[in-house]
N, C-alpha and C positions, 0 to 999 in steps of 0.2 A: 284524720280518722273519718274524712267523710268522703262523699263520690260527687263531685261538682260538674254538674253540667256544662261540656263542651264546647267551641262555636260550631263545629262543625256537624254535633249531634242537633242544634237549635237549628242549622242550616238544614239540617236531612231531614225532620220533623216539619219544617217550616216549609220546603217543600212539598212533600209526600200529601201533609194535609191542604196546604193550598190548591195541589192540583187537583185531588180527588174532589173536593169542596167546589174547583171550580165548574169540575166536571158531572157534578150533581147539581148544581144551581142554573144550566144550561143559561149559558151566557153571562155569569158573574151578577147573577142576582143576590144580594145578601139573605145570607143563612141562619136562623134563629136559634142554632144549635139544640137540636131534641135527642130525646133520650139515645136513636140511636147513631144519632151524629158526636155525642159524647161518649160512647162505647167503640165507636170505631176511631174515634183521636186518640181513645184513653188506649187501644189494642197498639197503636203506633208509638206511643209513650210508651209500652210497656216494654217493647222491643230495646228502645234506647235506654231505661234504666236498667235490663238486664245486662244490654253488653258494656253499658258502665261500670256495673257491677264489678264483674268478671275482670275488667282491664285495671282495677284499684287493687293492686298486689299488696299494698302494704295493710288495706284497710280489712280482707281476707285474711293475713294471717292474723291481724288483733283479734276476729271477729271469731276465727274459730277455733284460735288457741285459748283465750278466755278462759273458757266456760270447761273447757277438761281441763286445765292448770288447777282453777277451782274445784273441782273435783274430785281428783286425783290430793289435794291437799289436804281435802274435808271428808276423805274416804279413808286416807290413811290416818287421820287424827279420832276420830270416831269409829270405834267399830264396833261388832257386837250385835245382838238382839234386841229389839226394843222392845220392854215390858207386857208383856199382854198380849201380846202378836208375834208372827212367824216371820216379820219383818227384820232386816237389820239398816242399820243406820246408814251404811253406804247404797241400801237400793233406793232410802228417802233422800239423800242425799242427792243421788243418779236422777229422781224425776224432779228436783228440787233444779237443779241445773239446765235441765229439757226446758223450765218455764223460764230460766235465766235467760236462754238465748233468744226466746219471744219477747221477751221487755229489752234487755238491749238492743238487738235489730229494732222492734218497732217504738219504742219511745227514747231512748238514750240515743241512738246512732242517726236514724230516722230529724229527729228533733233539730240535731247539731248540722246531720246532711241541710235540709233546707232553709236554715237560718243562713248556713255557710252560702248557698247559691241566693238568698237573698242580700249579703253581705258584697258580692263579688258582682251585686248584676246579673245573674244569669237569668235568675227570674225575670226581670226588668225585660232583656231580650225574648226571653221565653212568649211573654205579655204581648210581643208583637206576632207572633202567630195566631192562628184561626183555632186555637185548645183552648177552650173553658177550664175554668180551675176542679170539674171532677174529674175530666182525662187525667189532670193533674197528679191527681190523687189516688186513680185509681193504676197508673204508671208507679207510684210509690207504694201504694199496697201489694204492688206484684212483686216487684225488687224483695219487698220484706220477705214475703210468702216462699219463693225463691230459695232464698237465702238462709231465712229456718229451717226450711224444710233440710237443703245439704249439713247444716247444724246440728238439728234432730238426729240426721244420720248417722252421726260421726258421734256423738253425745250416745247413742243404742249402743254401736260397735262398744264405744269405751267401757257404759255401763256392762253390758250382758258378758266382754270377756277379761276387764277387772274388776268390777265391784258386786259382781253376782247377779246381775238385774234379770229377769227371766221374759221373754218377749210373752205377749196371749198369746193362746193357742186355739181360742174364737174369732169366729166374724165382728162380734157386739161388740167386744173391747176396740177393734182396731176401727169400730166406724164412731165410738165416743173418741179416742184418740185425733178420729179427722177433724167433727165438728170440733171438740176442742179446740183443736190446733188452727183451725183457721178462723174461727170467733175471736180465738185470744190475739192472732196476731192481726189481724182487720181493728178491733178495739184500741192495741195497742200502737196501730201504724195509724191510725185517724186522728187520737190522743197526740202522738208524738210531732204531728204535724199542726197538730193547734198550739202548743206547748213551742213550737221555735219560735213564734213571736215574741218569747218572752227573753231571746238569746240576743242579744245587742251586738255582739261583736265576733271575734274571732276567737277570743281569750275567754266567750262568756257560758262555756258548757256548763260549768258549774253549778250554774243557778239552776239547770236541770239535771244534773248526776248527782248533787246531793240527794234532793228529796225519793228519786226512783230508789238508791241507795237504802235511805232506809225505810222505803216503800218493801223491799225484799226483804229488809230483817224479820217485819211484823208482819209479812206475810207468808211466810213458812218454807223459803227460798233457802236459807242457811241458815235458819234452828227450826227444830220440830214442833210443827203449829200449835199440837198440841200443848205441848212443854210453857208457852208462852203466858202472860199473867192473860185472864180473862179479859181485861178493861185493855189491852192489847190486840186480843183474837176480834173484840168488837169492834176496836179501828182499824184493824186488817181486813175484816169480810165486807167493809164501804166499798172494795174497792177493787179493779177486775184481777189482780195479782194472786192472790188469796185462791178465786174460785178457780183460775189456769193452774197452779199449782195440784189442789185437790183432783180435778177432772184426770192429770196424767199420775196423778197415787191411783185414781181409780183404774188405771187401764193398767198401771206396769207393778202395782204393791197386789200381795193376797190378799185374798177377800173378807180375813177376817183383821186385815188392820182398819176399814171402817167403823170398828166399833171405839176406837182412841181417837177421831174424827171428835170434834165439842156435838154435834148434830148423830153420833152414833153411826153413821150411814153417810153414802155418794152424795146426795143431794144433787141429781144431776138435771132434773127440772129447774128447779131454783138455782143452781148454776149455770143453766143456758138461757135463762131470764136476765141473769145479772150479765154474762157475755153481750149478750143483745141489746141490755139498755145500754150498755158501758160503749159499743156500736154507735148507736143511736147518739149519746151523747159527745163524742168524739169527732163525729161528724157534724154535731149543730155548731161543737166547737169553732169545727175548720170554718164552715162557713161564715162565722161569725169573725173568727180573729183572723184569718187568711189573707195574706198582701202580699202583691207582686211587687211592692216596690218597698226598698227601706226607708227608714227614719229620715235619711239624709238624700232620700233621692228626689225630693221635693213632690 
C-alpha cells in the first residue's frame, strides 16, 4: 500500500541536485542549504514523488476506491432528512468521506509510505544526496496534495450524481473549500510523516490505522457529529479531523444545517486556527522525530 522510493529515482534526484548545487557553488564549494536551496531540491522531489505516484497501480486503485465503496455503503444504509435541516444523511455522509480521503492520504498512507522506505533503506540512500529533510517533506506534501485533490474529484462526481450533494454556486464557498483542503491535507501529510517513526516494521501499520480509525468515528467522518455524546464532540474538536470535516459541511451542506453544528455556526476563524496550529505542530513533530536511518541501521 505504499510508493517506495526507487534506485534509480534516488540516482535522478541525486544527480539533478548535485549538478545544479555544483553549479551554484562555483567550484564545489559547500552549500548551507537556505530557504531557497531547499525549495528548489523540495520542487525536484516533488517531481519524483509524483511520478511514483502515478507508476503504484495497485496503491491507486486502494486509494480511490476506498472512500466511494464507503460511501456508496453509508449512503445506502442512511437515508433521509436530518432533523432540523434541509440536509440528508447522504450529502453528510458525501462531505464526511471528502475528509476521509485527506486523513488517509496524508496520515494513514503517508505514515506507512515513509516508514516503509525507512525499512527498505531507501531513506538511508536518499541521506546520501545534497536534499535536506524539508525537500523531503515538502516532495511528500505534494504527492498527498496531488492525490486528494484527483480523490476529491472523484468523491464530488460520486456525491453530486448519487447521493444528491449539490456543488456552490459562489466564489466564497469554493475558496473556503481550497484553504480547507490544503490546511487539512499539509496538517495531515506533516502529522503522517512524524507518526511513521512510530512503524517498526513492515507488518507494523496498525499501530497507526487503529487510532486514525477511530480518530474518524469521534470526528464526524461516519456518524453525525452532532449525534455524538458531548464528552465525545470535546475529544474530537482536540484534533485537526473534526475541524476538516466541518469546513467541507460548510462548503457543500445548506446554510441552515449550521445551526445542528454544537458552536451553532461555520466557525471558520477558529477552524483555520486550529488547521494552522495542527500545521505548525506536525511540523515541529517532523523535525523532532524524523530519521533517515532505521533502528537497525546503526
Amino acid at each position: 500500500m505504499s510508493t517506495v522510493t526507487t534506485d534509480g529515482a534516488i540516482e535522478q534526484l541525486a544527480g539533478r541536485a548535485e549538478g545544479e548545487a555544483g553549479a551554484e557553488a562555483g567550484g564545489g564549494a559547500p552549500l548551507r542549504t537556505p530557504l531557497r536551496e531547499v525549495w528548489r531540491i523540495g520542487r525536484i522531489r516533488m517531481g519524483v514523488e509524483l511520478r511514483q505516484l502515478t507508476r503504484n497501480s495497485s496503491l491507486l486503485i486502494y486509494t480511490f476506491a476506498l472512500p466511494v465503496v464507503m460511501l456508496l455503503l453509508f449512503g445506502t444504509i442512511f437515508r433521509g432528512r436530518i432533523d432540523g435541516t434541509s440536509a440528508t444523511y447522504q450529502q453528510v455522509y458525501a462531505t464526511g468521506m471528502i475528509g476521509m480521503c485527506v486523513i488517509n492520504g496524508g496520515l494513514q498512507n503517508l505514515a506507512y509510505a515513509v516508514a516503509i522506505e525507512r525499512h527498505t533503506k531507501a531513506l538511508k540512500r536518499l541521506r546520501t544526496t545534497p536534499m535536506p529533510a524539508a525537500s523531503y517533506f515538502l516532495g511528500k506534501v505534494a504527492s498527498v496534495l496531488a492525490a486528494t485533490a484527483a480523490q476529491v474529484a472523484v468523491m464530488l462526481l460520486v456525491g453530486v450524481t448519487v447521493m444528491g450533494l449539490k456543488l456552490p454556486a459562489d466564489a466564497g464557498r469554493w475558496f473556503t473549500f481550497a484553504w480547507v483542503l490544503v490546511l487539512g491535507a499539509t496538517a495531515c501529510s506533516l502529522l503522517g510523516i512524524g507518526m511513521s517513526s512510530l512503524i517498526r516494521s513492515e507488518q507494523g501499520s496498525a499501530i497507526v490505522w487503529l487510532p486514525i480509525m477511530v480518530l474518524q468515528f469521534v470526528s464526524g467522518v461516519f456518524i453525525v457529529f452532532s449525534s455524538l455524546p458531548s464528552a465525545v464532540q470535546q475529544i474530537g474538536a482536540l484534533f485537526p479531523v473534526k475541524w476538516l470535516c466541518q469546513g467541507m459541511r460548510s462548503v457543500f451542506l445548506p446554510e441552515d444545517f449550521k445551526y445542528s453544528e454544537p458552536a451553532q455556526g461555520w466557525e471558520h476563524g477558529r477552524l483555520a486556527l486550529v488547521l494552522v496550529g495542527w500545521c505548525v505542530i506536525g511540523l515541529l513533530l517532523c523535525l523532532r522525530t524524523f530519521s533517515w536511518r532505521g533502528r537497525d541501521d546503526g
